[in-house]
FINU-559290 format. One record per atom (N, C-alpha, C): residue in one letter; x, y, z. Coordinates in steps of 0.05 Angstrom, whole numbers, plus 5000, padded with zeros to 4 digits. Example, Ala and Ser with C-alpha at 12.3 -4.5 7.8 and 13.67 -1.06 7.14 Angstrom:
A526448865156A524649105156A526449345156S525749555142S527349795143S525850015157
//
This chain:
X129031367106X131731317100X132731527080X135831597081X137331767061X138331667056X140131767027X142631627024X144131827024X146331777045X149331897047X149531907016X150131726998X152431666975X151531476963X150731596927X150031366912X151731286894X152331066901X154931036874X154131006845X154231186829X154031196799X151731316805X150331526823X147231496820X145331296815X145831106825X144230906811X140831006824X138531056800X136531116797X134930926812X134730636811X134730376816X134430496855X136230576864X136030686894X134930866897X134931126886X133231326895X130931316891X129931116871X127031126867X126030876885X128230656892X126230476919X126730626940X128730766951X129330906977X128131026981X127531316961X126031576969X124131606955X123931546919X121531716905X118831516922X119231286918X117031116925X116131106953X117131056970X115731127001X114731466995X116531616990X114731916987X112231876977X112731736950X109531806934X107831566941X108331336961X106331186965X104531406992X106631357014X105631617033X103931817022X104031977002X103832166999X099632066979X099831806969X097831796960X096331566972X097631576998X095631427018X095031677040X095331807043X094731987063X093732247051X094132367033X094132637005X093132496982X091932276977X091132136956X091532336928X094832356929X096632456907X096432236888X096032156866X096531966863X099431796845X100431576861X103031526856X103131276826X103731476807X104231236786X107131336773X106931136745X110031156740X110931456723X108131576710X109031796709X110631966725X108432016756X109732086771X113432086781X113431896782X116531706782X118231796763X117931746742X119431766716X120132046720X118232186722X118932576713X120232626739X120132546772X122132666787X124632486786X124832306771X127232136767X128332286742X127632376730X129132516703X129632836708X127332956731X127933256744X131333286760X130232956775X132932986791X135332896773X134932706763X138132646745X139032946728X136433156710X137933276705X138533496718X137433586736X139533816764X141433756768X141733486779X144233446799X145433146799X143933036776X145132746764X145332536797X142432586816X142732496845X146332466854X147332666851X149932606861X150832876884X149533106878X149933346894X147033436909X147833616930X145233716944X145434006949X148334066938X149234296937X149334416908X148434616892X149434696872X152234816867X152534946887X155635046885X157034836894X156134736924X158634556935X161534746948X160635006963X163935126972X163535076998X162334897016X163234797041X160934787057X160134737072X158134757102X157035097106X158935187102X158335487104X156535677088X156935517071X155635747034X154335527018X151535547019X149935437003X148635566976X147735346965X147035506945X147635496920X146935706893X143735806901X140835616900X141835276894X139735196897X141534926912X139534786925X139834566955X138534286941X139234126952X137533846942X137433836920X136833436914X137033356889X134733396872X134033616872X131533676857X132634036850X134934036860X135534306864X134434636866X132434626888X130934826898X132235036901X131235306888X131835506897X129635636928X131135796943X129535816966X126236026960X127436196940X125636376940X124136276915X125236086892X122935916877X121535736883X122935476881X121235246885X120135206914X121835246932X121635226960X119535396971X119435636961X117935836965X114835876953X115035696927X112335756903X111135446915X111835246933X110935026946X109835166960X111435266981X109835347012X108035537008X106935726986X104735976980X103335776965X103335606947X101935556927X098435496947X097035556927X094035386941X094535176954X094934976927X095034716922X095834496935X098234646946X101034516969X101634656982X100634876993X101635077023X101334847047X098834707051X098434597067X099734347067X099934197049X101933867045X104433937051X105234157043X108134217046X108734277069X106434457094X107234527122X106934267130X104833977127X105533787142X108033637139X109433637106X111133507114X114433637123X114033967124X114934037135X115533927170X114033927187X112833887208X115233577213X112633377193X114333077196X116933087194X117833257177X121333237175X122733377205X120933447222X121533627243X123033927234X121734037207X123534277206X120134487204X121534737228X118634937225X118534957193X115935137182X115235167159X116935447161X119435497153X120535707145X122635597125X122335857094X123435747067X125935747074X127035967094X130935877089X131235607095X129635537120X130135297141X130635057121X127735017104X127134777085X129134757063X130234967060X131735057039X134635037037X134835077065X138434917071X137834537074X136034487090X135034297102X135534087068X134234197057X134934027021X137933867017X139734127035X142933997030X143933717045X142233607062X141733537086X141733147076X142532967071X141932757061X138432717083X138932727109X136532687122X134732837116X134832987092X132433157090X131033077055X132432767048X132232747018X128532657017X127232597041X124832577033X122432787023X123733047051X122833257041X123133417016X124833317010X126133416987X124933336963X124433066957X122032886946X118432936946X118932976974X115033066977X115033386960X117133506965X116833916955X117433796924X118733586913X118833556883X116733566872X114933336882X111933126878X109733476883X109733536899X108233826909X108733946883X110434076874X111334266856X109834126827X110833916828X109333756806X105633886812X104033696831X102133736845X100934096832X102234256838X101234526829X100834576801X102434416784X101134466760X098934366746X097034496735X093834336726X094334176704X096934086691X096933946674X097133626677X095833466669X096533246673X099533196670X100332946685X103132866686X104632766655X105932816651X107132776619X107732386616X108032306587X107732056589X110232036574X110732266555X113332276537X115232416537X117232316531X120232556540X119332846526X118432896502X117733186492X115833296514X113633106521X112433306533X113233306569X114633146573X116733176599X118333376595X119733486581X121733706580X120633996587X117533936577X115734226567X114934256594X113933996617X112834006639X115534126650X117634006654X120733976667X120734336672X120734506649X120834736639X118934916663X116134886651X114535046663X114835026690X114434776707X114034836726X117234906749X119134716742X122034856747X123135096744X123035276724X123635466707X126835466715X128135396699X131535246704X132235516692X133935596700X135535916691X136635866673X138335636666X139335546647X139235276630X136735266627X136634926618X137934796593X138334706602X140634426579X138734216576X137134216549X136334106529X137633816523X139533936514X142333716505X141833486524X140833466551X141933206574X139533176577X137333176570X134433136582X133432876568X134232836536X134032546526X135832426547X137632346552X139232186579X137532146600X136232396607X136032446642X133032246634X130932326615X127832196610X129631936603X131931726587X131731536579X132631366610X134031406625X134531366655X132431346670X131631486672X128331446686X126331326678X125731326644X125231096639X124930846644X128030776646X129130396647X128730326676X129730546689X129630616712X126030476730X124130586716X121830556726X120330266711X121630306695X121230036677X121029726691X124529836699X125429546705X124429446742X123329666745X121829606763X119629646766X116929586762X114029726754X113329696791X110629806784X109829746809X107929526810X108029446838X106629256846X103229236831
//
């Protein structure tokens, strides 16, 4: 499932809709494993890119994308690209390339992000990107920002919204634990 349209972003949806079937899938089949770290940091990655409301960074029409796609906001030749080469996730990422029915090519995956039907993929290349770094998953907003940082590398990161984006994700994962 995608969502067309979240009203207010509510976190509450993207994390039963998309983060969680991704990361259960992903750690029943890739025995990734899905906890609320996990959760929390692509719930606070995505609120602060694109506050789950855009899939477009620019947004100038169907025609002109860009320069980064999806609510995780991928660039084609970074994130999209440092998934599909990495060791770690070359291969997780061509299957779920595959499942989403898009060949393993970065423009393809990379417009495909803008795509509401493509918000899973979009989710598994978050979780992946995560996946490539040897650090364990962060448990605290300081050291969420520092993970947020390295492995994203945001051209321009705003500091300022990342207490918001980690306290959202938070309550967010909170108010719903897992089973």
């Amino acid at each position: 499932m995608s969502l067309d349209f979240l009203p207010n972003a509510r976190l509450d949806l993207v994390l039963s809709q998309i983060i969680r079937p991704v990361l259960a899938g992903m750690a029943s089949a890739e025995k990734i494993a899905h906890t609320p770290a996990a959760e929390r940091l692509l719930l606070a990655i995505g609120w602060q890119e694109s506050r789950f409301l855009y899939r477009d960074q620019v947004d100038t029409g169907p025609a002109v994308l860009g320069p980064a796609t999806g609510f995780w906001q991928f660039e084609s030749g970074g994130g999209v690209g440092g998934v599909m080469r990495h060791h770690a996730s070359s291969r997780l990422a061509r299957y779920h390339a595959a499942m989403a029915g898009l060949p393993f090519d970065q423009h393809t995956i990379w417009a495909g992000f803008a795509q509401a039907k493509h918000d899973y993929l979009a989710a598994a290349f978050a979780r992946l990107l995560l996946w490539t770094d040897p650090k364990p998953l962060p448990e605290g907003e300081a050291q969420g920002w520092d993970y947020y940082l390295r492995t994203w590398r945001p051209g321009k990161p705003h500091a300022r919204t990342w207490s918001e984006a980690w306290a959202r994700a938070d309550e967010a994962v909170a108010l719903a634990p897992l089973p």
